[in-house]
C-alpha positions as YAML, in Angstrom:
chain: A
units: angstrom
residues:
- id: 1
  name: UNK
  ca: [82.08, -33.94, 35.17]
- id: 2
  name: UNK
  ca: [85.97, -34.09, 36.10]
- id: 3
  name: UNK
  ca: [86.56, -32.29, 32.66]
- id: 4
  name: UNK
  ca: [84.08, -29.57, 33.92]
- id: 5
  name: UNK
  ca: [86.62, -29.61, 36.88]
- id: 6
  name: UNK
  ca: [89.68, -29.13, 34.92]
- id: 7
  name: UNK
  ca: [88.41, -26.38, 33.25]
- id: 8
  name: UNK
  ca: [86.79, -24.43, 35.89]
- id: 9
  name: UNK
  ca: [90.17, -24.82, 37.26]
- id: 10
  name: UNK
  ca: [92.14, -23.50, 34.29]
- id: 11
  name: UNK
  ca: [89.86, -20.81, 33.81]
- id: 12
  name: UNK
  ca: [89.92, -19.79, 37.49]
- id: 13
  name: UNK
  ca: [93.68, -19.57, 37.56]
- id: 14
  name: UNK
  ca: [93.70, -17.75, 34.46]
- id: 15
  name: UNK
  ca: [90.81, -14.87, 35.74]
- id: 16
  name: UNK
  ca: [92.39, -14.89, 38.90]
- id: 17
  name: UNK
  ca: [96.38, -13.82, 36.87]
- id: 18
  name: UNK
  ca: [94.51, -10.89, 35.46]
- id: 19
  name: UNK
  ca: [92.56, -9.59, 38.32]
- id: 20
  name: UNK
  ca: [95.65, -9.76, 40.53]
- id: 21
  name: UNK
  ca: [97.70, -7.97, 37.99]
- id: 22
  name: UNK
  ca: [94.81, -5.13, 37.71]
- id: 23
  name: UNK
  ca: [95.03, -4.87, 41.69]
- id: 24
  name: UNK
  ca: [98.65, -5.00, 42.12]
- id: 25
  name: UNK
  ca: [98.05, -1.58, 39.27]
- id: 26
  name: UNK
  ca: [95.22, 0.15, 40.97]
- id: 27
  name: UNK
  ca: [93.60, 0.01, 38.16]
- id: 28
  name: UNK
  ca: [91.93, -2.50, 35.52]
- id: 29
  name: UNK
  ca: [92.74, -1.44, 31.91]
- id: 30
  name: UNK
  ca: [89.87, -1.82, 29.37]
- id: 31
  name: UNK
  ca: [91.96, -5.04, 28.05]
- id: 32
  name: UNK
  ca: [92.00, -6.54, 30.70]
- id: 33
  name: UNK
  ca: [88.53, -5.75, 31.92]
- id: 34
  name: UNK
  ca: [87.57, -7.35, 27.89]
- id: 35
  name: UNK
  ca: [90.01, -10.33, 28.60]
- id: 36
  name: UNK
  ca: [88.49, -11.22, 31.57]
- id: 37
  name: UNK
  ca: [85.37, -11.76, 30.36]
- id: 38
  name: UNK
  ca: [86.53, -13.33, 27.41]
- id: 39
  name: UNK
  ca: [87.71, -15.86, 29.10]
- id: 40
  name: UNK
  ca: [84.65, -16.24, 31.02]
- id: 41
  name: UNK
  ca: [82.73, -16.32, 27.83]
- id: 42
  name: UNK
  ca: [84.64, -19.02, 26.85]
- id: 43
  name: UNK
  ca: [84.65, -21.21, 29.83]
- id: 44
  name: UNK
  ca: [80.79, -20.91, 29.41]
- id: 45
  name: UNK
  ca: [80.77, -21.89, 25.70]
- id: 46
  name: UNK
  ca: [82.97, -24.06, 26.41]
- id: 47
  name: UNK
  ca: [81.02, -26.09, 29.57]
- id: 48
  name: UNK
  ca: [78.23, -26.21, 27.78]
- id: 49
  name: UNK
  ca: [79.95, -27.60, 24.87]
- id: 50
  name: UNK
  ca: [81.41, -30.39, 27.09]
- id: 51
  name: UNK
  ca: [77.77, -30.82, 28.62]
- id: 52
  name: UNK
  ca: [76.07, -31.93, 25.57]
- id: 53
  name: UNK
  ca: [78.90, -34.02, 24.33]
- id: 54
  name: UNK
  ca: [80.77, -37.26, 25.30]
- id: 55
  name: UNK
  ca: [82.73, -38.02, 23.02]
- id: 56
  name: UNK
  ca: [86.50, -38.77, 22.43]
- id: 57
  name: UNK
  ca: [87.24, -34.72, 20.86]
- id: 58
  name: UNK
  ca: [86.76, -33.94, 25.22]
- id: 59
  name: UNK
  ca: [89.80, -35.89, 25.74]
- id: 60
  name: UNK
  ca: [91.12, -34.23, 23.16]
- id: 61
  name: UNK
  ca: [90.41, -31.09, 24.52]
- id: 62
  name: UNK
  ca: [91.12, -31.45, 28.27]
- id: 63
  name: UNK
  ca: [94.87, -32.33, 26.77]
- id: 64
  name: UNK
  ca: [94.67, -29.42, 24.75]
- id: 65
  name: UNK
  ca: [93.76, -27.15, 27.64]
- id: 66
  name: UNK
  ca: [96.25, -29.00, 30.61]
- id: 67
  name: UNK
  ca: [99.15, -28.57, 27.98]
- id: 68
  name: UNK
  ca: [98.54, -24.57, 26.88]
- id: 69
  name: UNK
  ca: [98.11, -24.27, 30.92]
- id: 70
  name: UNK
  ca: [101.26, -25.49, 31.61]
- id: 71
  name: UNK
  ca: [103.13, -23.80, 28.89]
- id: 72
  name: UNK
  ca: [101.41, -20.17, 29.77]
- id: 73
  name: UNK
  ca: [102.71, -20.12, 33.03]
- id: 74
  name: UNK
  ca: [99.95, -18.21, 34.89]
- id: 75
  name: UNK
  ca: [100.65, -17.97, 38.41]
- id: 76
  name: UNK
  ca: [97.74, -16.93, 41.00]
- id: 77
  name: UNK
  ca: [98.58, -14.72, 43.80]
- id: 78
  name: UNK
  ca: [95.38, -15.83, 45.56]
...
């Protein structure tokens, strides 16, 4: 479940970029009301995905997600 973790943790960071932006506005645009949720969506799909599967594509995709985290560059101001 530790890749559950490191998603959940991606995601989080990610959700919480956008909902301090839409604070530090006063406002939450439709986009970013749609990309929060999308990424929700996603972390859901993508959980269950990880659920049902053990095999070597997780790896694969925990990489995949730790390297486009640290190349986006998302801070949280939480």
């Amino acid at each position: 479940m530790k890749k559950i973790s490191v998603l959940s943790q991606d995601v989080l960071e990610k959700i919480s970029g956008l909902i301090s932006k839409a604070l530090n506005d006063d406002e939450i645009s439709d986009e970013e009301f749609s990309l929060i949720f999308s990424e929700l969506d996603t972390f859901r799909e993508t959980k269950a995905k990880l659920r049902t599967t053990q095999t070597p594509k997780d790896d694969s995709l925990l990489q995949k997600i730790a390297l486009k985290k640290s190349l986006s560059g998302v801070k949280s101001c939480v």
